[in-house]
Every structure is written in structure tokens, then in C-alpha cells.
C-alpha positions as CSV (number, residue, x, y, z in Angstrom):
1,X,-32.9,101.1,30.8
2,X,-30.4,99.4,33.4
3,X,-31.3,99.4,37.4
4,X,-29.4,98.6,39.9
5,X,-30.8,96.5,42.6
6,X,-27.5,95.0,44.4
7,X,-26.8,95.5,48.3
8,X,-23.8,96.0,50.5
9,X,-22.6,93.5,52.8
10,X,-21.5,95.5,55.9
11,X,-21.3,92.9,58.2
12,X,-18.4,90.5,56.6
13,X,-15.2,91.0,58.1
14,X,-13.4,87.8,55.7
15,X,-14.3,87.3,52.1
16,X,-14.2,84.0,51.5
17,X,-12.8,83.7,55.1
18,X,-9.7,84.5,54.2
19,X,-9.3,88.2,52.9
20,X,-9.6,90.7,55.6
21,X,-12.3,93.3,54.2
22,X,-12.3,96.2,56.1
23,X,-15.0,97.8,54.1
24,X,-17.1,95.2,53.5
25,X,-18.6,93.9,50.1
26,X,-20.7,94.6,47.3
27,X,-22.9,91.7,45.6
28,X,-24.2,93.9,42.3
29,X,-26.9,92.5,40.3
30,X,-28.6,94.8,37.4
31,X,-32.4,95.2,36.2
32,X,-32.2,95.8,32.0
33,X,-35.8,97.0,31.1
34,X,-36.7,96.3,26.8
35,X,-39.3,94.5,25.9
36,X,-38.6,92.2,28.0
37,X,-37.1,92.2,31.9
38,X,-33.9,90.4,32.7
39,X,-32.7,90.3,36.2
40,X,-28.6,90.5,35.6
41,X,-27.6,87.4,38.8
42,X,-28.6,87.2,42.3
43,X,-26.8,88.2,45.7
44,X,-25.5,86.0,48.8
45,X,-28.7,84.1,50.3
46,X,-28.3,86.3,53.5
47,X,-29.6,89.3,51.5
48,X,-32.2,87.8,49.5
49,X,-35.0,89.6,50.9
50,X,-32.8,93.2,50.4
51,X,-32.3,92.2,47.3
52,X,-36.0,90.8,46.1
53,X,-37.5,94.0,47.8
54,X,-35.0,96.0,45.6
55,X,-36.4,94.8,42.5
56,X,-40.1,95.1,43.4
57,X,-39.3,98.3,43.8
58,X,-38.1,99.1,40.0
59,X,-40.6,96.6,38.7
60,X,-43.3,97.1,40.7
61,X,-46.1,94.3,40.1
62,X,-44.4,93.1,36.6
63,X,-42.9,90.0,36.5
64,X,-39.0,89.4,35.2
65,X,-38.7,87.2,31.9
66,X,-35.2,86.5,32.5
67,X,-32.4,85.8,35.3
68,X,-29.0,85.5,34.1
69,X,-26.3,83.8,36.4
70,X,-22.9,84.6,34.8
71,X,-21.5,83.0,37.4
72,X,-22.5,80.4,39.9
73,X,-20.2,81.5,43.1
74,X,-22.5,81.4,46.4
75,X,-22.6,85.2,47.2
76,X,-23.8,85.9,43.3
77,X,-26.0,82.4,42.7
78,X,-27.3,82.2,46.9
79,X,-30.3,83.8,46.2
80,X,-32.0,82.3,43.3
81,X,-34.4,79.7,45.1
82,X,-35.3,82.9,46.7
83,X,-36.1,84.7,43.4
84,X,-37.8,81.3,42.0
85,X,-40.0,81.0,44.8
86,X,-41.4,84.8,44.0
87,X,-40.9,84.7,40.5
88,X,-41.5,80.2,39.2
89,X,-42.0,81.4,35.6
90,X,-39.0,83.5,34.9
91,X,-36.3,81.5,32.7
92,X,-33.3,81.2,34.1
93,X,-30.3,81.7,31.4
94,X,-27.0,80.1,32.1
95,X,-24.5,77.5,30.1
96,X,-24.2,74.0,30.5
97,X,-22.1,73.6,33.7
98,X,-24.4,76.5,35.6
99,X,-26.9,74.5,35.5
100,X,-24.5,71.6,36.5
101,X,-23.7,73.3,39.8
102,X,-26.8,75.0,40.3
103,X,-28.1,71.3,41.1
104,X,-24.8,70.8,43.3
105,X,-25.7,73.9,45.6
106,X,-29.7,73.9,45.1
107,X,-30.8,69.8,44.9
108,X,-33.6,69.4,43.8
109,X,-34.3,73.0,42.7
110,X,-37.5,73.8,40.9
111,X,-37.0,75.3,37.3
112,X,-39.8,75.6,35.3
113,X,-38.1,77.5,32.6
114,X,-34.5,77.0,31.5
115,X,-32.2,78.2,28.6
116,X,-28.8,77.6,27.4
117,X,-26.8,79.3,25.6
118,X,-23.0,78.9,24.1
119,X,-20.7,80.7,23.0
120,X,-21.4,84.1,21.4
121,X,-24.9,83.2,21.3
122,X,-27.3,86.4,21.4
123,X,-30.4,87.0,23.4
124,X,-32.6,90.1,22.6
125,X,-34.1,91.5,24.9
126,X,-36.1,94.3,23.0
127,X,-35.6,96.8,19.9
128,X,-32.9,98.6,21.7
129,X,-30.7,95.8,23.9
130,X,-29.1,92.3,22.7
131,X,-27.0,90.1,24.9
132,X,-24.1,88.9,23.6
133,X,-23.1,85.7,25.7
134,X,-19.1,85.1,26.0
135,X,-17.9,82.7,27.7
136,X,-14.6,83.6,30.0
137,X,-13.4,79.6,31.3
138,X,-12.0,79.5,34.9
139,X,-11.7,83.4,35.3
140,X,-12.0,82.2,38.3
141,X,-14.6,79.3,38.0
142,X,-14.9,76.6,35.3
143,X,-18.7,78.2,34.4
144,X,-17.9,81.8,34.5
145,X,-19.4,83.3,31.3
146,X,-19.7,87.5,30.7
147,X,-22.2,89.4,28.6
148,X,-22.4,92.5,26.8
149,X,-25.1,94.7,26.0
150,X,-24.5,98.0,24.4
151,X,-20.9,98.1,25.1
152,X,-21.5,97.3,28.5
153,X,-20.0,94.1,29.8
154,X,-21.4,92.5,32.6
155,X,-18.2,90.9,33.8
156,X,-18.8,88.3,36.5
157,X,-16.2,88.2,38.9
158,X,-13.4,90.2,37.0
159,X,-12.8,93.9,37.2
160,X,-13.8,93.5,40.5
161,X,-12.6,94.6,43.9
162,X,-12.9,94.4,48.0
163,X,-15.2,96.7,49.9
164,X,-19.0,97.9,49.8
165,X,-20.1,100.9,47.2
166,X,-20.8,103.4,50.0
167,X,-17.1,103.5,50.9
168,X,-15.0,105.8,47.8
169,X,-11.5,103.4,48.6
170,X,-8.7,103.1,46.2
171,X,-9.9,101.4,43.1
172,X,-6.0,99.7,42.4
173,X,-5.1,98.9,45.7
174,X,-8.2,96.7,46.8
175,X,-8.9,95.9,42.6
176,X,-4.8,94.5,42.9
177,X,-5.4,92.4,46.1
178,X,-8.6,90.9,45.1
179,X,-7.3,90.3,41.6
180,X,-3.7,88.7,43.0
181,X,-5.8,86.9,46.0
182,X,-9.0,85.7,43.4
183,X,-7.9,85.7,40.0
184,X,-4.5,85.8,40.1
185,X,-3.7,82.1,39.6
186,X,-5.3,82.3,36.4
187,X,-3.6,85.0,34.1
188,X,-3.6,83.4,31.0
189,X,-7.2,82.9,31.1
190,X,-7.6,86.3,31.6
191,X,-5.3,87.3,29.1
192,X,-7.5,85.1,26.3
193,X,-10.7,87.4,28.1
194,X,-9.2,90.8,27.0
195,X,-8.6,89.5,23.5
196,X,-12.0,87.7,23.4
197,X,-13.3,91.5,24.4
198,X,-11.9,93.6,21.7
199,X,-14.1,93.4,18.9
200,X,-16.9,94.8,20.8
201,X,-16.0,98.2,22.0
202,X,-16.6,98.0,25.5
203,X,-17.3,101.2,27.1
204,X,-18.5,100.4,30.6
205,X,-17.6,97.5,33.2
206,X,-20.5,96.1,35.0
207,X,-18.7,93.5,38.1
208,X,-20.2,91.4,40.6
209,X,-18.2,93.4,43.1
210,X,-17.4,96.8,43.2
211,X,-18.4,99.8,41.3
212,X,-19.3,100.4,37.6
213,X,-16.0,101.7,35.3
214,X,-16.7,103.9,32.7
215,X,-14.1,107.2,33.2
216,X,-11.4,105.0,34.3
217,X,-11.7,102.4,31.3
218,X,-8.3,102.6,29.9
219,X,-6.1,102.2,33.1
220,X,-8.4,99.4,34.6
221,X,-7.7,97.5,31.2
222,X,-3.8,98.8,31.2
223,X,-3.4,97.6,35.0
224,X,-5.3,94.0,34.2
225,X,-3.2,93.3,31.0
226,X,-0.2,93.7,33.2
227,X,-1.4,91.9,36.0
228,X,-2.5,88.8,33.6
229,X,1.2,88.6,32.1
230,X,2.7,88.9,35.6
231,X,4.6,92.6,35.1
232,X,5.5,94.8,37.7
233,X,3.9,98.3,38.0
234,X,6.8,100.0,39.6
235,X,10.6,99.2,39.2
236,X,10.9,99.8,43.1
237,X,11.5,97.7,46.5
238,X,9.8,95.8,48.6
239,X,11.9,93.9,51.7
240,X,9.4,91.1,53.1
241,X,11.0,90.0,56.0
242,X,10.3,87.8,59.5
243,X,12.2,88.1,62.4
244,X,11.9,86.6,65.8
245,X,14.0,88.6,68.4
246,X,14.9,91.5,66.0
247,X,18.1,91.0,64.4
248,X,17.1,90.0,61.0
249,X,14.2,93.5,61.3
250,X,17.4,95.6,62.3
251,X,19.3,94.3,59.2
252,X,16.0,94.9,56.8
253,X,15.5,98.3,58.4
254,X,19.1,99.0,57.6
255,X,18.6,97.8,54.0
256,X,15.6,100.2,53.5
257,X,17.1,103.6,55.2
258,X,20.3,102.9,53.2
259,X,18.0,102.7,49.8
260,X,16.5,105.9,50.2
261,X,13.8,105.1,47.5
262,X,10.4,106.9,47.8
263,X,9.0,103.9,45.9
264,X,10.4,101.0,48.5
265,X,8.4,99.2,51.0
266,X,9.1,97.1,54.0
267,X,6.6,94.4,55.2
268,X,6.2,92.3,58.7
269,X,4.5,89.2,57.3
270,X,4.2,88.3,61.0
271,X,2.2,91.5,61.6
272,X,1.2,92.4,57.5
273,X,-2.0,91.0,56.5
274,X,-1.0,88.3,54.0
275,X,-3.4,89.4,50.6
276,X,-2.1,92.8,50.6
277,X,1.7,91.5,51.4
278,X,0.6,89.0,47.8
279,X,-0.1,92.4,46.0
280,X,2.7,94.0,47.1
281,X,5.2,91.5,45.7
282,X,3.6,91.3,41.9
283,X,3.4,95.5,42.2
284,X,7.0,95.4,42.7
285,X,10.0,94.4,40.6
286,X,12.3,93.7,43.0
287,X,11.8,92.4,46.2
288,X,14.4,91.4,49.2
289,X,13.2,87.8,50.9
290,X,14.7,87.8,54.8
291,X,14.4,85.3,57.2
292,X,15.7,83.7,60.3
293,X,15.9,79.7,60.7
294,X,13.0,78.1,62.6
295,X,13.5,74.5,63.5
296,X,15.7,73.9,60.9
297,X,13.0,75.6,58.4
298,X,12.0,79.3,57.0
299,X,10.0,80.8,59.8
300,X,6.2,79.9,59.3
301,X,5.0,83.9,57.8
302,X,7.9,83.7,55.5
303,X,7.2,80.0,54.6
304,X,3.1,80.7,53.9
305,X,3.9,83.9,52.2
306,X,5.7,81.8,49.4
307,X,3.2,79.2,49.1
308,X,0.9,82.4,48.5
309,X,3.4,83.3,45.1
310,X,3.2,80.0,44.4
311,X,-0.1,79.6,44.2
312,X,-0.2,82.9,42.4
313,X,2.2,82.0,39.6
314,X,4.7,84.3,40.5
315,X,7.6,85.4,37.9
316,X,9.5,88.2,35.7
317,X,11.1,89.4,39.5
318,X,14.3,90.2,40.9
319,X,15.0,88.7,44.1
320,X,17.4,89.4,46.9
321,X,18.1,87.4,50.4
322,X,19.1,87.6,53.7
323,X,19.2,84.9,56.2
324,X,19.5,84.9,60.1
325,X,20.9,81.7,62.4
326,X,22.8,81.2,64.8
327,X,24.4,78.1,64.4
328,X,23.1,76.8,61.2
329,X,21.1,79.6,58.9
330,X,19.9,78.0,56.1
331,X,17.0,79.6,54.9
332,X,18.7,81.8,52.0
333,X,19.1,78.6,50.2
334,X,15.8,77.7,50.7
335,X,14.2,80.2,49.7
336,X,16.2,80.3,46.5
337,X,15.8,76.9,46.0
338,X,12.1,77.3,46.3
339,X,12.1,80.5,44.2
340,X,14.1,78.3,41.4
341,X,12.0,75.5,41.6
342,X,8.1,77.2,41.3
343,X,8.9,81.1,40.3
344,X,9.2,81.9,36.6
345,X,11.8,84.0,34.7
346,X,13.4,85.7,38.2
347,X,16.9,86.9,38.7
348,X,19.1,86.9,42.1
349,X,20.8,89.4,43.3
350,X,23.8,89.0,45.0
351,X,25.3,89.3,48.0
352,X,23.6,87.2,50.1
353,X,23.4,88.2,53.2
354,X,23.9,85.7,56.0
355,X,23.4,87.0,59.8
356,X,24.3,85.0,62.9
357,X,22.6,86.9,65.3
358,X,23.6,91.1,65.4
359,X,24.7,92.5,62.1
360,X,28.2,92.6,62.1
361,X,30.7,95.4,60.4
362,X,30.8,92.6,57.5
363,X,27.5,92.7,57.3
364,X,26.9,96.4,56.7
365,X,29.7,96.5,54.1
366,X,27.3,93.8,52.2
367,X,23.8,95.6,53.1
368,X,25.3,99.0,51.3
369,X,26.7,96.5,48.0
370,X,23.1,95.1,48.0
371,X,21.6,99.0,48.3
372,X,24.1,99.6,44.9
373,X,23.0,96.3,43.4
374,X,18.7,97.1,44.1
375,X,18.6,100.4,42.6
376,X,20.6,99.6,39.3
């Protein structure tokens, strides 16, 4: 029998203090009742008390044998002097490097009862469940390690997504932009996870964050294999441009009424918030990079929205530019030369479209070649 005893976090308006999250968050932890109890990780400390009142109430006056920590992140590990203070006997279960950074967050933390598994190793926990430790390597965290019971795969950190269970959101669109904006650095690692996963028929995904998949099994797996080789979902759009007086935005806006695509997109990174402007360019195959020169440089939105890729491995795209200065635009070659030097496997499209201030007739003429040269 599995319980859940996680809370919502209502009250957090940045995960991590970075990711805008409108609808809050979700710290899940599970109660599996055999023979014996095991307590499936902890919550952030701020909700310990939630969270230990939670479980009394499902166990009443018996006492957990077990607490697992799949993964040793503050808002899943904060609680656990909290749940030794109440329960000193329970043995905590986690690999060699949990217990390394348990002693990094909690020094001199009192555990009278330890165990550490590897690899595969098995725990049973009764005549009908057995826990089937696998180990998932810097998906997102050195330490992170899954485990499955019954063809249900308690999966740390992955699968997950923004916002708290009492809100029914868009399972892609906030699963994409906490995957791009958590995970996203790492997809080879998480490509080795789904093929680690295979041989044991997993019919339910139990996250840290977010809600339990069962019905929607197949396309959550689809969208993370394609997400972990860096492919686009959609062969549209998206124009991600920064403009200071308005020129360069009048020349994008021209760009996307000319396209007349229903799946095209066009993004303010000045006014976009950045983690969803991320997601955007992996959902997309093609995307248009326009900006004006700034102190001889990209303007800063344009510049921090391609560290983001960067840092997110970005590649197999199709780029476009247009550049905006008045007496010395330079920012087309720099963003190509940026693209060339830390993007993978991405083709330019040409014209290149170079503004020095308005858009001139010369300019249209190019904007409607690019339009021809985007949708092919």
C-alpha cells in the first residue's frame, strides 16, 4: 500500500530563485506499507511539521523502518533531522555520496541507523514490495539514485515539473521548462536513464515534483527521449528578438505577419520570462536571433538568453539573424560566431538581415526571402 504524505508550497514565487513559479511547488514524498514501513524522502525544512503530521496520520503510533533519500537537494533532504528527531531508530537508506552530503548540509547529524546500497541492489520490504535501487548519476545531482517497486519508479528529480498539485496546469509546458531549466544540461545522462529503465516495465512515475504519470506514460517518455537528444517537437518558428527604441521589434513583427504560420512564436526577452523563452527555443526548429548593438555588444537579454542555450547544450537548430545599428551593427556576427563556437549541428539561414535604424524597402525585399527560406 503506497500513501502519499507530500505538501504544496504555495508561498514560493522562485524555485531555486531563479524560475518564476506561478503556481507554486510540490515536494512529494510516499509512505509504502509491507511488512515493513518506508518513508519514500523528505520535503523542504519549512514544511517539516506538514509533512511529519502527514505521516502520523497514515501511520498513526507505528514507527517507520525505513527513509529513503533518492536525492539529497534541500527542498527533498531539508527535513530529515526533523524526521530523525521524531523517528532516532528508523534507518536511513541512501548511497555512498548521500551520506557524503547529508554531513555537508546536516554536520553533525545523529544517525543511529544507516544503510547503503549500490547499484541494482534490492531491499524488500515485505511479501508483496521489493526495491530495486538504480542509480541515475548527475540527473541532475552527482547522488541522485531512482527506485522501483512494482513497476513504479520513484524518480527523484526527473519526470518532474513546476507548480503545486492543486493546480491541473499543462503537464508539457511547465514539465519542458523545468526539464530545459533543471535537467537540461545533462541529456546524455538522461538518455543512459531511459535505457537503464527498460528491463523493468515501468508503469507509473512517482517525481519529487509534480504529479504521479500513469495514463500519460508513453508521451512523457516520447517527449523526454527527445528532449535528452536535443530534437525539436515542432518544425515551426520562433523570432527571439531585443529592441531598444523599436526598429529591430517592427522588423521581427514584420518577419512573423509575413510567415503566417499558426505554429510561430515571437518573444521579448526584455519582457519574456527567460526559462520559458529557454523552452521555447529547444521546442522549436528554427528560430530567428535579432538584435540591436549595445555598447559595441548584443544587447544584455539577447546576450543572457544565449549563455542560457549554452548552458543548456543547445544544437540540431536552424538559425536565422537580424541585426540593428546605426553606425556600426555588429551583433549578427556575433551571435553567429557565438552560435558556431558553443551550439552543436545548427544550420544558418541566409539573408542576414542588417538594419540601420527603420527598415528600409531593401530590407522588406530580404524579410519576405527570409519568410521563403523559414518555411521550406
Amino acid at each position: 500500500m503506497i500513501k502519499y504524505v507530500g505538501v504544496d508550497d504555495l508561498n514560493i514565487d522562485l524555485f531555486e530563485s531563479q524560475y518564476v513559479v506561478k503556481n507554486g511547488m510540490s515536494y512529494n514524498s510516499y509512505i509504502i506499507q509491507d511488512s515493513k514501513i518506508y518513508v519514500m524522502d523528505t520535503v523542504d525544512f519549512q514544511y517539516a511539521n506538514e509533512w511529519l503530521e502527514n505521516i502520523k496520520k497514515v501511520l498513526n503510533k507505528k514507527v517507520p523502518d525505513y527513509l529513503v533519500l533518492h536525492h539529497m537537494e534541500p527542498d527533498h533532504s531539508g527535513s530529515v533531522k526533523a524526521f530523525l528527531a521524531k523517528y532516532p531508530s528508523t534507518t536511513v537508506v541512501g548511497n555512498a555520496k548521500t551520506f557524503v552530503m547529508l554531513n555537508q548540509f546536516f554536520p553533525n547529524i545523529n544517525i543511529q541507523n544507516k544503510l547503503e546500497v549500490k547499484d541494482n541492489d534490492k531491499l524488500e520490504l515485505g511479501k508483496n514490495d521489493t526495491l530495486t535501487f538504480i542509480f541515475a548519476p548527475m540527473v541532475h545531482w552527482p547522488e541522485v539514485m531512482m527506485s522501483v517497486d512494482n513497476g513504479l519508479l520513484f524518480s527523484a528529480d526527473a519526470f518532474g515539473k513546476f507548480g503545486a498539485l492543486k493546480f491541473e496546469d499543462n503537464w508539457d509546458d511547465e514539465a519542458r521548462r523545468y526539464y530545459y531549466g533543471i535537467v537540461g544540461k545533462y541529456g546524455a545522462q538522461v538518455q543512459a536513464l531511459i535505457k537503464k529503465l527498460t528491463p523493468f516495465n515501468v508503469r507509473a512515475i512517482l517525481p519529487l515534483h509534480g504529479p504521479i504519470i500513469k495514463d500519460t506514460l508513453p508521451h512523457v517518455i516520447d517527449l523526454y527521449s527527445k528532449w535528452s537528444q536535443y530534437q525539436p517537437e515542432d518544425n515551426g518558428v520562433c523570432i527571439f528578438y531585443t529592441s531598444v527604441y523599436g526598429n529591430t521589434k517592427k522588423a521581427c513583427m514584420r518577419l512573423y505577419d509575413q510567415l503566417q504560420m499558426k505554429n510561430s512564436e515571437i518573444i521579448d526577452l526584455a519582457r519574456f520570462d527567460m526559462s520559458e523563452a529557454v523552452a521555447k527555443a529547444f521546442f522549436y526548429k528554427k528560430i530567428v536571433l535579432a538584435s540591436p548593438t549595445y555598447n559595441g555588444d548584443l544587447f544584455p537579454p539577447m546576450k543572457q538568453f544565449l549563455d542560457a542555450l549554452k548552458e543548456r547544450n543547445y544544437q540540431n537548430r536552424t538559425i536565422a539573424f537580424i541585426e540593428n545599428g546605426s553606425w556600426a551593427p555588429i551583433t549578427a556576427k556575433k551571435m553567429k560566431e557565438f552560435a558556431e563556437a558553443n551550439f552543436k549541428n545548427i544550420t544558418f539561414i541566409e539573408p542576414q538581415i542588417t538594419l540601420k535604424g527603420a527598415m528600409t524597402a531593401n530590407n522588406v525585399t530580404q524579410i519576405n526571402f527570409l519568410v521563403g527560406s523559414l518555411k521550406k
